[in-house]
Z-matrix of the N, CA and C atoms (Angstrom, degrees):
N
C 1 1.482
C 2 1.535 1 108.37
N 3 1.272 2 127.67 1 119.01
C 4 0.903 3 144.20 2 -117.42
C 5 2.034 4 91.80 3 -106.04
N 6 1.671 5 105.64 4 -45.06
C 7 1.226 6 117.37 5 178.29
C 8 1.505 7 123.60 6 -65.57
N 9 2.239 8 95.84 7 -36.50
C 10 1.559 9 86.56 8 175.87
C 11 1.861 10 129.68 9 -84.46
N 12 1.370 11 105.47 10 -16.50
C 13 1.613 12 142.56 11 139.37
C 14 2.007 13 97.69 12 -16.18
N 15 0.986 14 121.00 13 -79.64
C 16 1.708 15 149.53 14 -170.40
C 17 1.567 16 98.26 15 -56.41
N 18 1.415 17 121.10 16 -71.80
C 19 1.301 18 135.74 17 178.65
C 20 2.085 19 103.39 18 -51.02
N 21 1.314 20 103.89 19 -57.48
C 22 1.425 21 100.06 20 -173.98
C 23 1.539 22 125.50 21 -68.96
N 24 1.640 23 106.73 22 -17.28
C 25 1.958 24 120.07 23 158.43
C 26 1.629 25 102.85 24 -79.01
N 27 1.324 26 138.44 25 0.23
C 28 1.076 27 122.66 26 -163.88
C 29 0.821 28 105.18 27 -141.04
N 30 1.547 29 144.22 28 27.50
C 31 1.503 30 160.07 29 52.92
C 32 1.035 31 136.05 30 14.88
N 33 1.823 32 95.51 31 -59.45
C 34 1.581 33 109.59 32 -170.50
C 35 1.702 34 105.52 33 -72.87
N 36 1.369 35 102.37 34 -21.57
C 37 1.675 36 106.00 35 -156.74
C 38 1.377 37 81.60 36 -77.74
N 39 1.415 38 131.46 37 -78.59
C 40 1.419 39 150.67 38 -168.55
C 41 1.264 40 111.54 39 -38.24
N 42 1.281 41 127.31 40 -29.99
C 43 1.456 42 138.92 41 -160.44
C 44 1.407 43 123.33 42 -122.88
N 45 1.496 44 116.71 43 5.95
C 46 1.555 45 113.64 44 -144.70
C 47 1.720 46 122.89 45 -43.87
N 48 1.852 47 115.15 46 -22.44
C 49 1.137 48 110.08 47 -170.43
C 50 1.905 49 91.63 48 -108.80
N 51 1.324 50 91.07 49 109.22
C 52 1.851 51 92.55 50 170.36
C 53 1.321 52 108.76 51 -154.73
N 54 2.192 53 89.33 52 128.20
C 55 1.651 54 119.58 53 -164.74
C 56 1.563 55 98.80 54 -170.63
N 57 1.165 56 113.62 55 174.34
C 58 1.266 57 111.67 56 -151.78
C 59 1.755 58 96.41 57 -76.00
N 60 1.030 59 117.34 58 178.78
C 61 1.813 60 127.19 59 -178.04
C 62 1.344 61 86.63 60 -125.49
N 63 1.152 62 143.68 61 80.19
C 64 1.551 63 141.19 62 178.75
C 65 1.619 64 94.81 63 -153.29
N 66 1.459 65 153.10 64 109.38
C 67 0.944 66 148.27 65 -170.38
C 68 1.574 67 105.03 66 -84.92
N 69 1.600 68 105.23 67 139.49
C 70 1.739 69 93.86 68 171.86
C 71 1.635 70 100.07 69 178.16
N 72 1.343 71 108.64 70 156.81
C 73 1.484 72 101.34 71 -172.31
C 74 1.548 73 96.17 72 -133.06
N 75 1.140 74 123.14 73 54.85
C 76 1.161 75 116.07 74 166.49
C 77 2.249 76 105.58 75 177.18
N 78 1.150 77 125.96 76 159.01
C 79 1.460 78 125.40 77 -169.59
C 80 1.128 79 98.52 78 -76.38
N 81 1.599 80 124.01 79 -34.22
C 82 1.124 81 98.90 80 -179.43
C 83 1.854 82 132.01 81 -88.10
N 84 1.271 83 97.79 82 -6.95
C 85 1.847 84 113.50 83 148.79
C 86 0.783 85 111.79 84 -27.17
N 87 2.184 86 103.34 85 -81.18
C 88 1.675 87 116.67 86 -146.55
C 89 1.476 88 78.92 87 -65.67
N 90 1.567 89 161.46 88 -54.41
C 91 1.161 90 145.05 89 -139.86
C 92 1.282 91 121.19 90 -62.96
N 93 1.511 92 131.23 91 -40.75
C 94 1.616 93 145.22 92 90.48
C 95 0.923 94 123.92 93 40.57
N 96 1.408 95 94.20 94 -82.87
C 97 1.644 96 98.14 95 -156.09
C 98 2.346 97 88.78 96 -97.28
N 99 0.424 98 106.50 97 -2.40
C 100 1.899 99 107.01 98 175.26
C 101 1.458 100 92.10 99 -95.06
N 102 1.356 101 153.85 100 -26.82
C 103 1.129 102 139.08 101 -165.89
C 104 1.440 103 102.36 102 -90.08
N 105 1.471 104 113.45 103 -43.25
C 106 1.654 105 140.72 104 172.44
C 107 1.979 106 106.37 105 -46.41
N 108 1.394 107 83.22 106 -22.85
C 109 1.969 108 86.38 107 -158.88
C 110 1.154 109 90.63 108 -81.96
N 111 1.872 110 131.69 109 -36.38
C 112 1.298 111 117.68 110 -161.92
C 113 1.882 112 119.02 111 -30.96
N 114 1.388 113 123.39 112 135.87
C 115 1.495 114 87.19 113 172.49
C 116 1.014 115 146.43 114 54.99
N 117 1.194 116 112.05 115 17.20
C 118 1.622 117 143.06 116 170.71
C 119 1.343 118 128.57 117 -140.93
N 120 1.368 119 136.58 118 139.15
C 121 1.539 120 134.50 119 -170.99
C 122 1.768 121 90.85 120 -75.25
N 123 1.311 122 97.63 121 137.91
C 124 1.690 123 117.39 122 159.48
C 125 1.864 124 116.87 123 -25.49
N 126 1.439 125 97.20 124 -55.48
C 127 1.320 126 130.14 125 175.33
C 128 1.545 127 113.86 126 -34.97
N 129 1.313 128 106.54 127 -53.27
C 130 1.408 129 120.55 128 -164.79
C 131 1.519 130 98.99 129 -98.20
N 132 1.599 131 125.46 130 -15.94
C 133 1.557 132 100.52 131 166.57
C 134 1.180 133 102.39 132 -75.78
N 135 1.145 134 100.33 133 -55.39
C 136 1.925 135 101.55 134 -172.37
C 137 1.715 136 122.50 135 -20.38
N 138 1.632 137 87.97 136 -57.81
C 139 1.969 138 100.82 137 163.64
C 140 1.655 139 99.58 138 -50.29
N 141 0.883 140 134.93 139 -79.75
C 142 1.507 141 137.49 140 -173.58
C 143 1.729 142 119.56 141 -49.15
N 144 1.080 143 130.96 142 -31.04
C 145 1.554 144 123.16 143 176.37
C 146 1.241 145 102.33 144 -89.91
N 147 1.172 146 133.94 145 -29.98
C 148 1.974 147 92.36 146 177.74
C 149 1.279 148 137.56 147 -75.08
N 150 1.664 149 111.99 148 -7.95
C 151 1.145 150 143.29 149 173.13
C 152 1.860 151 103.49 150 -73.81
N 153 1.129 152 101.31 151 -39.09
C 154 1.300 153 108.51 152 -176.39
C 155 1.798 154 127.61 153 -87.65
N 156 1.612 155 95.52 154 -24.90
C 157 1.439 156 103.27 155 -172.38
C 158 1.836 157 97.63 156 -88.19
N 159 1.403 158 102.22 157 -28.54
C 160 1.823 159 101.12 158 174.38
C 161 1.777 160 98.63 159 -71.34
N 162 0.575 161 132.67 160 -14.07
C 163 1.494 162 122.75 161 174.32
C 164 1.219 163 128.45 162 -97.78
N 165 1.529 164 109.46 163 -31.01
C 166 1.719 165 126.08 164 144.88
C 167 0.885 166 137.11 165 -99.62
N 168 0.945 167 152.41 166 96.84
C 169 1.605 168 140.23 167 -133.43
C 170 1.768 169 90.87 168 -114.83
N 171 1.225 170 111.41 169 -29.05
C 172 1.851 171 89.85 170 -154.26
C 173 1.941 172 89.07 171 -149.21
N 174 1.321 173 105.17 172 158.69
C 175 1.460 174 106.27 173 -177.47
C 176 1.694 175 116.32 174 -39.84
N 177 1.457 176 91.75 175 -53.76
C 178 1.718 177 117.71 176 179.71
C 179 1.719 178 100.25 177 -31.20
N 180 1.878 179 116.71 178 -57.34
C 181 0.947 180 89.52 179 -160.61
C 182 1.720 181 123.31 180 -93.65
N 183 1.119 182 86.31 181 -5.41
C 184 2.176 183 109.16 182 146.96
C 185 1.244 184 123.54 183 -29.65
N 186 1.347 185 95.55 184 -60.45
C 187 1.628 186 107.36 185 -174.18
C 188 1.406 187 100.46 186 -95.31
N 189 1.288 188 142.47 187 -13.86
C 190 1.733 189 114.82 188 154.29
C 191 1.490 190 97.89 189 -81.12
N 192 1.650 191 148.32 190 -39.69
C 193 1.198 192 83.25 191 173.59
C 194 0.943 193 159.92 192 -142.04
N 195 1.735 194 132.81 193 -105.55
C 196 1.792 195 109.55 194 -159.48
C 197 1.441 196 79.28 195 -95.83
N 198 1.659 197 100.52 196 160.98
C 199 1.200 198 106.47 197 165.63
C 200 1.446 199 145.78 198 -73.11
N 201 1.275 200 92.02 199 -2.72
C 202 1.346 201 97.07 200 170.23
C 203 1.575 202 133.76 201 -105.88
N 204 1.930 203 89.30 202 7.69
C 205 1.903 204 105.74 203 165.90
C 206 1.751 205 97.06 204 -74.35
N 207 1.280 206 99.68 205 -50.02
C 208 1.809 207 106.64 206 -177.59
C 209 1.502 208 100.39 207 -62.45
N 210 1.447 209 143.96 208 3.03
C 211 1.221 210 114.00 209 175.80
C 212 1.338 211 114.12 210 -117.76
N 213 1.726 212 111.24 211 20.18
C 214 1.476 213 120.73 212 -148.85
C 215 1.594 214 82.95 213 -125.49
N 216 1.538 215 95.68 214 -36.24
C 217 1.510 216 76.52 215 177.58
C 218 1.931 217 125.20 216 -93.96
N 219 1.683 218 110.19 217 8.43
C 220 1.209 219 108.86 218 172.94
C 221 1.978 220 108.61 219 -131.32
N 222 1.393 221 91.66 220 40.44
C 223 1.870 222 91.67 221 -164.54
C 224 1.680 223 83.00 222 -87.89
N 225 1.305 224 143.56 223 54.42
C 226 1.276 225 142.42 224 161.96
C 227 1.456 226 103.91 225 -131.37
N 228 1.432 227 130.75 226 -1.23
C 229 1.346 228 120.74 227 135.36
C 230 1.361 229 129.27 228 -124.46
N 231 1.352 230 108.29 229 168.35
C 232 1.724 231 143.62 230 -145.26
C 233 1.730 232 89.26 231 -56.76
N 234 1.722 233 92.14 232 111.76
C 235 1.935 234 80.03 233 162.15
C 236 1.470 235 102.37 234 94.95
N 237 1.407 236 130.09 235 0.30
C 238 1.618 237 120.59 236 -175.12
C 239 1.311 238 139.42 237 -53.72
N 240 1.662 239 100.58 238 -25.76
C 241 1.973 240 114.70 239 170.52
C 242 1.210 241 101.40 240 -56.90
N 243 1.370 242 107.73 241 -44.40
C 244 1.619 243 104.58 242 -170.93
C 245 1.179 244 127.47 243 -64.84
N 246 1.516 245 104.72 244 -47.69
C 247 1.353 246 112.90 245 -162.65
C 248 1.861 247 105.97 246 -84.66
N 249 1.206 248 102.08 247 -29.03
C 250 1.965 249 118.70 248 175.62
C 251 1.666 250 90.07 249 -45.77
N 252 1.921 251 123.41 250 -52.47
C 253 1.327 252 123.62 251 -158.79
C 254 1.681 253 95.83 252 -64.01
N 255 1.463 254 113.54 253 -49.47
C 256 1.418 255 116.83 254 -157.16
C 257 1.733 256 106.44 255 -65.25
N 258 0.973 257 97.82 256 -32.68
C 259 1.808 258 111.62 257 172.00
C 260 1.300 259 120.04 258 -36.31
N 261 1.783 260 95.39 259 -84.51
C 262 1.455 261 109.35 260 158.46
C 263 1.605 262 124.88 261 -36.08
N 264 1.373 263 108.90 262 -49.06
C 265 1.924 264 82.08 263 -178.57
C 266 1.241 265 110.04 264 -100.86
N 267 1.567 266 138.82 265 9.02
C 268 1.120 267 124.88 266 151.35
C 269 1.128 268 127.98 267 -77.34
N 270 1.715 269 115.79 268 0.54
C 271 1.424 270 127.67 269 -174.68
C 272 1.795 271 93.60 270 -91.12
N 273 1.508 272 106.13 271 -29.65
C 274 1.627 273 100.32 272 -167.31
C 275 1.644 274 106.54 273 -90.73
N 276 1.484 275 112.50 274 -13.21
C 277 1.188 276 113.49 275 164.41
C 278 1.765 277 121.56 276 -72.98
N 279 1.378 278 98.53 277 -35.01
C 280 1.820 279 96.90 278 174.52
C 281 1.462 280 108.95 279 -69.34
N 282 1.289 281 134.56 280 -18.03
C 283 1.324 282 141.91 281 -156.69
C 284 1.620 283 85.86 282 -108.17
N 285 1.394 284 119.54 283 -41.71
C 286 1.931 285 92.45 284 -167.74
C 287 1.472 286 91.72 285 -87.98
N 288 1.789 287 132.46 286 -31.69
C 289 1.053 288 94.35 287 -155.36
C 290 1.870 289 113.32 288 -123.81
N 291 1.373 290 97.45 289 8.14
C 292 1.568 291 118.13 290 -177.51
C 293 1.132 292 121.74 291 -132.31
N 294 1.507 293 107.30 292 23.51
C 295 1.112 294 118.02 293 171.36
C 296 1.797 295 128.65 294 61.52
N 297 1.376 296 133.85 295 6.11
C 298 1.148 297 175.65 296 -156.01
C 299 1.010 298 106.08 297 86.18
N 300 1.529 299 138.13 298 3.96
C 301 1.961 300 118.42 299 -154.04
C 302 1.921 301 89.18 300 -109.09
N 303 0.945 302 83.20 301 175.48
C 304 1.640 303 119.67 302 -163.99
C 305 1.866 304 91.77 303 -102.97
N 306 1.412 305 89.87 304 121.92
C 307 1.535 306 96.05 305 -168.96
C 308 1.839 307 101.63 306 -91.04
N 309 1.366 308 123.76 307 140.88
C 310 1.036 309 135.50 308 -149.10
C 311 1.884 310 111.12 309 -108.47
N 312 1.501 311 99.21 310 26.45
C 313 1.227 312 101.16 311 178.55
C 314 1.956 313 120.06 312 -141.74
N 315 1.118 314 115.79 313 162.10
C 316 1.670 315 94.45 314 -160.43
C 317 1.575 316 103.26 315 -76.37
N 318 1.194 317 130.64 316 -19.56
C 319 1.470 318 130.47 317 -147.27
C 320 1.503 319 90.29 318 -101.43
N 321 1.342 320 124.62 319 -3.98
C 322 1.462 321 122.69 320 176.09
C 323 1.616 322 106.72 321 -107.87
N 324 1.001 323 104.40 322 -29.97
C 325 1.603 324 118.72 323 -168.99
C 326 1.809 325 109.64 324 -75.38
N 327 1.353 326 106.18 325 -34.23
C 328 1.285 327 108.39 326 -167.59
C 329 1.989 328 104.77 327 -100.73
N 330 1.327 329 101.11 328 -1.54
C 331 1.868 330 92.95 329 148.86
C 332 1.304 331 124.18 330 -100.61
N 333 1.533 332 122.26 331 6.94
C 334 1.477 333 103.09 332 155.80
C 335 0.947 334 146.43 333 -91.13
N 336 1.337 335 134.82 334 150.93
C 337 1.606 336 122.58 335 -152.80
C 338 1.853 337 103.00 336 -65.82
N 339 1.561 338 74.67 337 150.39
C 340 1.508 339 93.89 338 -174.78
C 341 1.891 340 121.60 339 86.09
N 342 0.864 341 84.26 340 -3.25
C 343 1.647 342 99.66 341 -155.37
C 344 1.578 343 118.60 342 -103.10
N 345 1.380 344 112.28 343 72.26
C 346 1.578 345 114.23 344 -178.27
C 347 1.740 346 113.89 345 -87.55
N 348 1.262 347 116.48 346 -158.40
C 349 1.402 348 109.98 347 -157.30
C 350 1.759 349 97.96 348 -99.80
N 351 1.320 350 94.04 349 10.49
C 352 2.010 351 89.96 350 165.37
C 353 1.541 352 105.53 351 -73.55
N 354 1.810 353 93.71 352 -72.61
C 355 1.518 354 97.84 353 -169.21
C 356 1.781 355 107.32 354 -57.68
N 357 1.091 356 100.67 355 -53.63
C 358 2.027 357 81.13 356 -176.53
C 359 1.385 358 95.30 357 -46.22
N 360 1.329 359 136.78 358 -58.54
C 361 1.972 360 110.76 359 -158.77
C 362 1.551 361 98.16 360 -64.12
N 363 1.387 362 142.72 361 -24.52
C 364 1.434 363 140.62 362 -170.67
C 365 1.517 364 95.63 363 -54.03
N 366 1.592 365 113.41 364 -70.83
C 367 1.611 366 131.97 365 -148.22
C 368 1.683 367 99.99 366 -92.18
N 369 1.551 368 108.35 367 3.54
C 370 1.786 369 114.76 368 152.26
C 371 1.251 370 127.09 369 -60.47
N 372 1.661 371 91.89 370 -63.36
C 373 1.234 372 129.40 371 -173.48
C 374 1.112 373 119.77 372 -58.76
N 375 1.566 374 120.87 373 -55.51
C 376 1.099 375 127.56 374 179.72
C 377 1.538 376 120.94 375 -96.99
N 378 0.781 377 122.45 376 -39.70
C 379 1.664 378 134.06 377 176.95
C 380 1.428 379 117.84 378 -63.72
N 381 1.488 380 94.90 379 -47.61
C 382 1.795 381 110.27 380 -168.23
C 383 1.817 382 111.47 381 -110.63
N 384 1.494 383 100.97 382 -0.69
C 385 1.796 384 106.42 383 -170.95
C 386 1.245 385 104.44 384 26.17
N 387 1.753 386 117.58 385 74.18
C 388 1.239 387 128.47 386 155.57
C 389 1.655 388 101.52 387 -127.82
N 390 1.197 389 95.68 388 144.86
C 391 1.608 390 116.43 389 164.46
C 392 1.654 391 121.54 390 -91.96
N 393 1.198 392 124.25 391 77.85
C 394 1.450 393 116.56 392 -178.93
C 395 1.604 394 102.07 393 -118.63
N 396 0.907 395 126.76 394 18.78
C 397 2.123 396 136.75 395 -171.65
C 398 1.361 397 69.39 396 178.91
N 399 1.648 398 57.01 397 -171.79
C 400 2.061 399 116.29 398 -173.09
C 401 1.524 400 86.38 399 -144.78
N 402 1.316 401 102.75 400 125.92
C 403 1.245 402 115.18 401 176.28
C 404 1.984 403 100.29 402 -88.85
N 405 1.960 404 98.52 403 127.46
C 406 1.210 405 113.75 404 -171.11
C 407 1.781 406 97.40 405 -111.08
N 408 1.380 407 117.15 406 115.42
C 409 1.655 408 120.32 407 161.28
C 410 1.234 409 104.69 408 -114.34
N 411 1.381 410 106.16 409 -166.03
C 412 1.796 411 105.36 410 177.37
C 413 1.158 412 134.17 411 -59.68
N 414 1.227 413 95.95 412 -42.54
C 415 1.726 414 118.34 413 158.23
C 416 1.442 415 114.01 414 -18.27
N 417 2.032 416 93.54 415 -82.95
C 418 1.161 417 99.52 416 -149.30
C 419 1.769 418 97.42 417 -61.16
N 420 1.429 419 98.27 418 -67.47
C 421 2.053 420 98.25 419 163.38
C 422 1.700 421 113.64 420 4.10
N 423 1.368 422 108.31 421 -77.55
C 424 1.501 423 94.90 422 -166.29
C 425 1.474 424 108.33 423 -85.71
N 426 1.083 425 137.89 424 -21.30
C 427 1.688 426 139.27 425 143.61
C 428 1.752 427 102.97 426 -14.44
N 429 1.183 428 91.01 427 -81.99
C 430 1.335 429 98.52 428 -160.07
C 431 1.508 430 110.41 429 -80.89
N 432 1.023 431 122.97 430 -9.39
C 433 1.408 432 124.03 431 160.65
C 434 1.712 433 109.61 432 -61.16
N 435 1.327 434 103.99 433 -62.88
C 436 1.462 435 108.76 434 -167.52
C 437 1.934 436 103.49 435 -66.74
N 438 1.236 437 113.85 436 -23.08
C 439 1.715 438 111.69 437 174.09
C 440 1.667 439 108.32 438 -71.88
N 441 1.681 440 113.08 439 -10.92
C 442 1.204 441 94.15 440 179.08
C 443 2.120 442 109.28 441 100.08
N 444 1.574 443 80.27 442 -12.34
C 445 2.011 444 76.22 443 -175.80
C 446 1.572 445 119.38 444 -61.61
N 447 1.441 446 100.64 445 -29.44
C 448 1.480 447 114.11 446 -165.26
C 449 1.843 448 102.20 447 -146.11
N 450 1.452 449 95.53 448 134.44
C 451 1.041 450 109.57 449 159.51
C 452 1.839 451 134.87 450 -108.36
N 453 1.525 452 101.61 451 13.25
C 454 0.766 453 114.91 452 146.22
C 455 1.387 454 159.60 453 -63.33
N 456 1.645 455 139.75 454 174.27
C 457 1.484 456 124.34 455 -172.49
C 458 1.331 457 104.13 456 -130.15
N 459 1.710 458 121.08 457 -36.37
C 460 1.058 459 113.10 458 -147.69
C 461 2.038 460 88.91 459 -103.32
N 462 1.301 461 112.82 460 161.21
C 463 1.965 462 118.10 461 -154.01
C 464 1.387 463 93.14 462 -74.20
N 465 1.736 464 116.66 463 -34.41
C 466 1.244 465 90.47 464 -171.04
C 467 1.799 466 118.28 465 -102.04
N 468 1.174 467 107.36 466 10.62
C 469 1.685 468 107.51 467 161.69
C 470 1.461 469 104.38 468 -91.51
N 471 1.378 470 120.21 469 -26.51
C 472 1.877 471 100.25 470 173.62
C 473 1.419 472 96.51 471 -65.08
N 474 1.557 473 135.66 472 -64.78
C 475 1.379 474 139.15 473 -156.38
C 476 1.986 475 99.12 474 -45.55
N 477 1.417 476 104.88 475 -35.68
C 478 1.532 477 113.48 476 -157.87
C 479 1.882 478 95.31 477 -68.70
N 480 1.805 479 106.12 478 -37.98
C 481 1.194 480 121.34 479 -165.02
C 482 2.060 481 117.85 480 -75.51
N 483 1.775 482 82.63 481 -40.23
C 484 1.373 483 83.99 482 171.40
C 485 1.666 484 127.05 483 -90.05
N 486 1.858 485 103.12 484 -3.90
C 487 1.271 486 94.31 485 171.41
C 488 1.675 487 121.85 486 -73.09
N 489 1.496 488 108.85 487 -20.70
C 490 1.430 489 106.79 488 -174.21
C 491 1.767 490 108.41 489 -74.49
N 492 1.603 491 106.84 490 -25.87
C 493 1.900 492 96.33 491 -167.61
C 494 1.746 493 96.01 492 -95.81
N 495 1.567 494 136.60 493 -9.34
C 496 1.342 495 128.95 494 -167.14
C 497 1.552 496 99.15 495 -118.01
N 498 1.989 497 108.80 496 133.70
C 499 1.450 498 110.75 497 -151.37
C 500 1.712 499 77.44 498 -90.17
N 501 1.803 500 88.35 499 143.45
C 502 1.691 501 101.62 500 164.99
C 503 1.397 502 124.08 501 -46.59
N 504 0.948 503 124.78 502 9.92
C 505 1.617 504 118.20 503 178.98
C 506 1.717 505 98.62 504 -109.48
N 507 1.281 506 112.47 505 9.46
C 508 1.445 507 101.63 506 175.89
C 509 2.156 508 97.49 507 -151.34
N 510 1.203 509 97.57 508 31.04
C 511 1.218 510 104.64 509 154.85
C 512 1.659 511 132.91 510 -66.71
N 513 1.873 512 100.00 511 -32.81
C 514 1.302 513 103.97 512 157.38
C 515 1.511 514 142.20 513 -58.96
N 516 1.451 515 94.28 514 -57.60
C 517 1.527 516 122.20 515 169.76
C 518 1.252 517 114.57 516 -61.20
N 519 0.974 518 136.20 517 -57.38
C 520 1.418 519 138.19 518 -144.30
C 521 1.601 520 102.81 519 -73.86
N 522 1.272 521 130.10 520 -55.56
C 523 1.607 522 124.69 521 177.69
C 524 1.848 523 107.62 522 -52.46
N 525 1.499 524 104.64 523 -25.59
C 526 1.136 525 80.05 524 -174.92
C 527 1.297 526 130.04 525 -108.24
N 528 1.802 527 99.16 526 8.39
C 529 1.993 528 105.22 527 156.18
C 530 1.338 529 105.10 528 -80.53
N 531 1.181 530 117.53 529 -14.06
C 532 1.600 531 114.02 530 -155.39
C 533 1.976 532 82.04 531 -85.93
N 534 1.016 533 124.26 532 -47.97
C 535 1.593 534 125.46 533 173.59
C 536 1.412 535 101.35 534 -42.82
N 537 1.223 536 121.94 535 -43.05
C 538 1.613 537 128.92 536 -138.21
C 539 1.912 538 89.90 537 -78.42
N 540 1.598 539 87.30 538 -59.58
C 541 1.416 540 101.31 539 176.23
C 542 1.532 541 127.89 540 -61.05
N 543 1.504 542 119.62 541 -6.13
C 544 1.622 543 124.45 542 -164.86
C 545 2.099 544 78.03 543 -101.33
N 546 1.791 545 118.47 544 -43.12
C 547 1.250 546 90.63 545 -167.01
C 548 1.571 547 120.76 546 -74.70
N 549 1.280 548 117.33 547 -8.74
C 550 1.574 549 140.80 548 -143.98
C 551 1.609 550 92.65 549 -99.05
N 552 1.358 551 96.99 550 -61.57
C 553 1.621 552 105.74 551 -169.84
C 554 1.536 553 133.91 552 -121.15
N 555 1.458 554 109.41 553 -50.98
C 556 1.712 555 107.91 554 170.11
C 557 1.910 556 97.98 555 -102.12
N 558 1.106 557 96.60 556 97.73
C 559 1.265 558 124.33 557 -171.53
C 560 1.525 559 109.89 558 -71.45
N 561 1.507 560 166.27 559 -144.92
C 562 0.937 561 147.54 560 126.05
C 563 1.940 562 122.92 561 -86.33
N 564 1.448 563 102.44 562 -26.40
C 565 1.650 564 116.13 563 164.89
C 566 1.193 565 101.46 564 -115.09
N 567 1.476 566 132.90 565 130.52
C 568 1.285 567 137.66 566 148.82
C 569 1.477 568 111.12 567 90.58
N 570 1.481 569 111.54 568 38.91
C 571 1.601 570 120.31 569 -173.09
C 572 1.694 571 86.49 570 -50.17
N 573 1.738 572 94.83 571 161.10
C 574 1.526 573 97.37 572 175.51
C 575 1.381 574 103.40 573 -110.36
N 576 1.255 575 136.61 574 78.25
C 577 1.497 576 150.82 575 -147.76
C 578 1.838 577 92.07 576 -60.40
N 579 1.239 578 105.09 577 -56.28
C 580 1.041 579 129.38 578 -158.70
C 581 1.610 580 121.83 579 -46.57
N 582 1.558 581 86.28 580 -45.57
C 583 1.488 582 89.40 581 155.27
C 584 1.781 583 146.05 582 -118.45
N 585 1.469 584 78.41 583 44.39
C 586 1.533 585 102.20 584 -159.37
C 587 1.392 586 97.52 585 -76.65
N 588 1.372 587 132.81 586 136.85
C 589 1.416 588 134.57 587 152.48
C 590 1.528 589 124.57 588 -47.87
N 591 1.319 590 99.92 589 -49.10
C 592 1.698 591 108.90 590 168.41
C 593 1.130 592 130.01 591 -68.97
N 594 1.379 593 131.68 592 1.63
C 595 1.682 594 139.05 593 -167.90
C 596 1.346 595 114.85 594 -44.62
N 597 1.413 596 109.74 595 -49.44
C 598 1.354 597 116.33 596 -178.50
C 599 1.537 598 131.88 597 -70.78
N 600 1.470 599 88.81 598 -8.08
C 601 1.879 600 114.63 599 -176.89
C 602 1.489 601 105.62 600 -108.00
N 603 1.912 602 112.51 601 -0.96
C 604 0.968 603 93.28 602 171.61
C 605 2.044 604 135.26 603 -125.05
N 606 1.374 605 115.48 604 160.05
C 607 1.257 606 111.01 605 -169.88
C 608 1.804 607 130.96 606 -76.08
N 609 1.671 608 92.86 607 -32.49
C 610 1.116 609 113.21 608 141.81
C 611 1.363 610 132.45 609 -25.62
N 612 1.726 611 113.73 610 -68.86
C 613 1.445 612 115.39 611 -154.98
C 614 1.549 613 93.17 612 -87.68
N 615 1.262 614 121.51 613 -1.75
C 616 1.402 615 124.19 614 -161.28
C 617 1.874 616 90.21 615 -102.68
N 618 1.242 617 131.80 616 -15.57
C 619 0.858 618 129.20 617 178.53
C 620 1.434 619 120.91 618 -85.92
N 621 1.965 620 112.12 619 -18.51
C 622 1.252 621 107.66 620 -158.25
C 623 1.345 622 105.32 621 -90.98
């Protein structure tokens, strides 16, 4: 396809360094800190995990403890009761059943709590440099909605939609210029069409 071909060189040029903006030095971080992101700017985990990873260092000490030390130290993002709970027992699940590590495959990744097929393609992608998705956020969603890739709503029929037209060797990359480009330029209010690289590739601007 000749258009999504055009769009994916004109990315690469605009975008050359694209990977997640989530800081972390280890899988079981980005796992962390991607659960932390739900509904929250990148920005504001980042403020929140180093405070948090010096105080937890390792699943083990996740799963001793209470949940409400883990929610004291991330109650500055969106959703924290929840996500403090999902923490804790996915920390006690890596400890009973993976030994603390972060299992490196999607069909394991996507039964632990908290854990849908964003963050496993995130901590694939980046952690494990595997291609098994395309990691779909809002971004990429209305990106590729408004280019026309997907006419879909729900993350995992766009991911289903854009895996068939984007070649696996840029399954990594590609969600995450297409992020780069949704925060930079087609924004969700007040895209700046105008100076969009993609205008001509897109269905959107052809609509306005």
């Amino acid at each position: 396809m000749e258009k999504v071909k055009k769009i994916i060189e004109i990315l690469e040029k605009e975008y050359p360094e694209a990977k997640t903006a989530l800081k972390f030095n280890s899988p079981f971080q980005l796992i962390i800190a991607t659960i932390l992101s739900a509904q929250t700017t990148d920005e504001r985990v980042n403020k929140v995990t180093p405070e948090l990873f010096s105080k937890f260092k390792t699943p083990s000490d996740f799963a001793s403890a209470s949940t409400e030390e883990i929610m004291e130290k991330i109650k500055s993002v969106n959703f924290y009761k929840n996500k403090a709970r999902n923490i804790k027992k996915l920390s006690e699940v890596l400890v009973s059943k993976y030994k603390g590590k972060v299992p490196d495959r999607m069909e394991e990744l996507v039964k632990l709590p908290g854990v849908a097929r964003k963050t496993a393609n995130v901590v694939l992608s980046q952690a494990f440099n595997k291609a098994e998705g395309i990691v779909v956020d809002t971004h990429v969603r209305r990106v590729s909605q408004r280019l026309g890739l997907t006419k879909n709503d729900a993350p995992e029929k766009i991911e289903q939609d854009l895996m068939k037209i984007i070649p696996k060797d840029k399954w990594i990359s590609f969600p995450f210029r297409l992020i780069l480009h949704g925060r930079n330029i087609c924004k969700a209010k007040n895209p700046e069409c105008e100076k969009c690289s993609l205008k001509t590739y897109c269905e959107f601007q052809k609509r306005k």
